[in-house]
C-alpha positions in Angstrom: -24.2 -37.0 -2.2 -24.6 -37.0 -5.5 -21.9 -37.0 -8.2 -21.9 -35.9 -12.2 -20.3 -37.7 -14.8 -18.5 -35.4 -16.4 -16.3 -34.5 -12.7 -16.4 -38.0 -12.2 -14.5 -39.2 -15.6 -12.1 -36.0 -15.5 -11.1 -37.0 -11.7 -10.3 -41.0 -12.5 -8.8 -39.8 -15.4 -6.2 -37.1 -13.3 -5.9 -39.8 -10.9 -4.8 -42.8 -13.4 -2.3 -40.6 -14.7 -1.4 -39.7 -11.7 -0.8 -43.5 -10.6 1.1 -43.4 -14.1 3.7 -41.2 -14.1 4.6 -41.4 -10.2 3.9 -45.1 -9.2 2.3 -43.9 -6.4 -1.0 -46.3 -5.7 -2.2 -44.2 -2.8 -5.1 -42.9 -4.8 -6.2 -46.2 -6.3 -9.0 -46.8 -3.9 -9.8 -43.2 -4.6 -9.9 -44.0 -8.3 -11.8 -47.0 -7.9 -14.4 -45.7 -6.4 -15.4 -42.9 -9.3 -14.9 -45.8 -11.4 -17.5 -48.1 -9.6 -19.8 -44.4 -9.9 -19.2 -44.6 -14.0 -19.5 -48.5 -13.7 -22.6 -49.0 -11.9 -24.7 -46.9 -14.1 -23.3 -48.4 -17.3 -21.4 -45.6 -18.3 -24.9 -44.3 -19.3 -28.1 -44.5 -16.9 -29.4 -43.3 -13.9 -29.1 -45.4 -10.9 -32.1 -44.3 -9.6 -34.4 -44.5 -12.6 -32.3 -46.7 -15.2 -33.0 -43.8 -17.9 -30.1 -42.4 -19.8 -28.7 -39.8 -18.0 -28.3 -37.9 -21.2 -27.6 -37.9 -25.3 -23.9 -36.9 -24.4 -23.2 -40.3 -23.7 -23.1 -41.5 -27.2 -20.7 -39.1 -27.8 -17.7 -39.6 -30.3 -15.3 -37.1 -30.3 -11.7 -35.5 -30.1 -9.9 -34.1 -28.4 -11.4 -35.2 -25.2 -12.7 -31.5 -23.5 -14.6 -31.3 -19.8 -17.8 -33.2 -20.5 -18.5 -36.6 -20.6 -18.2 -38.8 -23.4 -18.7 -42.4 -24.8 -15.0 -42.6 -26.5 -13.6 -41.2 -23.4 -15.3 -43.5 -20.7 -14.3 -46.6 -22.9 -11.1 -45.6 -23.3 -10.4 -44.8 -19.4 -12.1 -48.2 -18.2 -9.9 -50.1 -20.6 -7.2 -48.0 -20.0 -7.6 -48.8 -16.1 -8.3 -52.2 -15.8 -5.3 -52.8 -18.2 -3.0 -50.6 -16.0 -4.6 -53.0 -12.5 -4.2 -56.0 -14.3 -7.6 -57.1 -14.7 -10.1 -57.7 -17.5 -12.2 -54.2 -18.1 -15.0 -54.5 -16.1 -18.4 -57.0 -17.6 -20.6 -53.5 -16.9 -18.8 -51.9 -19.4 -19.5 -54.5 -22.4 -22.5 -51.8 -24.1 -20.6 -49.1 -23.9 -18.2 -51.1 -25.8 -20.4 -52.3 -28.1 -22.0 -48.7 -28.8 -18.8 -47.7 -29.4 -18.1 -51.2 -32.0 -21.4 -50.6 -33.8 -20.5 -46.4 -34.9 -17.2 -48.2 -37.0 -17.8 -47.6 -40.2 -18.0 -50.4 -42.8 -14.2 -48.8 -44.0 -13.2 -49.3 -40.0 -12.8 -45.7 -39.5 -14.7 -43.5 -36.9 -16.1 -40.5 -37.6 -16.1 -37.2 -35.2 -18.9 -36.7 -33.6 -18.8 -33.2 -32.3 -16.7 -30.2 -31.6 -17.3 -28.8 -28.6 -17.5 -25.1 -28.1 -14.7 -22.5 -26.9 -11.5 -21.1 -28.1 -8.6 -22.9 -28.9 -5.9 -22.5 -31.1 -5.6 -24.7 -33.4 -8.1 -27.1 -34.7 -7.4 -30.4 -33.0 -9.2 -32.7 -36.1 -11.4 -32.8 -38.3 -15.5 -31.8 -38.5 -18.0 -33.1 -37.3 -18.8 -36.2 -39.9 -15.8 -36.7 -41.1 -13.6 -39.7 -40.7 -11.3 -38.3 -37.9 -8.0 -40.5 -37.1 -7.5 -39.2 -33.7 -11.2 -40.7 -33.3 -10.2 -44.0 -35.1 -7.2 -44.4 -33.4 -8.6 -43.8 -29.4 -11.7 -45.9 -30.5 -9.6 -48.8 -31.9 -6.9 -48.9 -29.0 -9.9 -49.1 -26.4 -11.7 -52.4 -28.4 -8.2 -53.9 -28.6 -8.0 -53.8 -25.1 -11.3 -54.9 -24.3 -10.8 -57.8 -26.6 -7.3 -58.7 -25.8 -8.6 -59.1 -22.1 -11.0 -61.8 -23.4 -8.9 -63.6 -25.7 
């Protein structure tokens, strides 16, 4: 069977919140085990060959949309592991530091795309610009990771 990242982070993310709002832990195995798919391949690589599995990896952006992204993977693991109990899981640590080294030198984060479609209303600001949804999401996910450690 083979599974895709993007259905994978959308479905742990349902599920957590899920588990969130209800209390209900009967899908926690269920969750853990998309998370060990995400986990195992870095957030980034191909089990089979160790190559990334694609540029939209390094993502950065907001709002978070159907695809796969590096500020949205961070932000569920730590979000996850603090929510179990546990320190965010070792296998994580270059996603997280990906994510550390796109700060820029005023601390901010800047959007990294806008993905395509109809809304609304624009959700933030263009791609390149110093976004605060961005800054915000990016920040809360290092403070967990680095709370955990302390």
């Amino acid at each position: 069977m083979h599974s895709s990242f993007h259905s994978t982070i959308n479905a742990v993310r349902g599920l957590l919140a899920y588990e969130q709002l209800t209390g209900d832990e009967s899908v926690r195995a269920a969750r853990h085990s998309g998370e060990e798919y995400l986990l195992a391949r870095r957030l980034r690589y191909r089990l089979s060959t160790g190559e990334p599995v694609g540029p939209w990896t390094d993502l950065i952006a907001y709002p978070y949309r159907a695809p796969f992204t590096l500020l949205k993977a961070v932000d569920h693991i730590t979000e996850a592991a603090e929510h179990d109990g546990v320190a965010p899981d070792e296998r994580a640590a270059e996603a997280i530091e990906r994510l550390r080294a796109a700060r820029r030198d005023d601390g901010r984060w800047v959007q990294g795309w806008r993905f395509g479609g109809d809304t609304w209303i624009a959700h933030d600001v263009a791609p390149g610009e110093p976004s605060k949804w961005v800054t915000f999401l990016a920040q809360r996910a290092l403070d967990r990771w680095d709370r955990a450690r302390a």
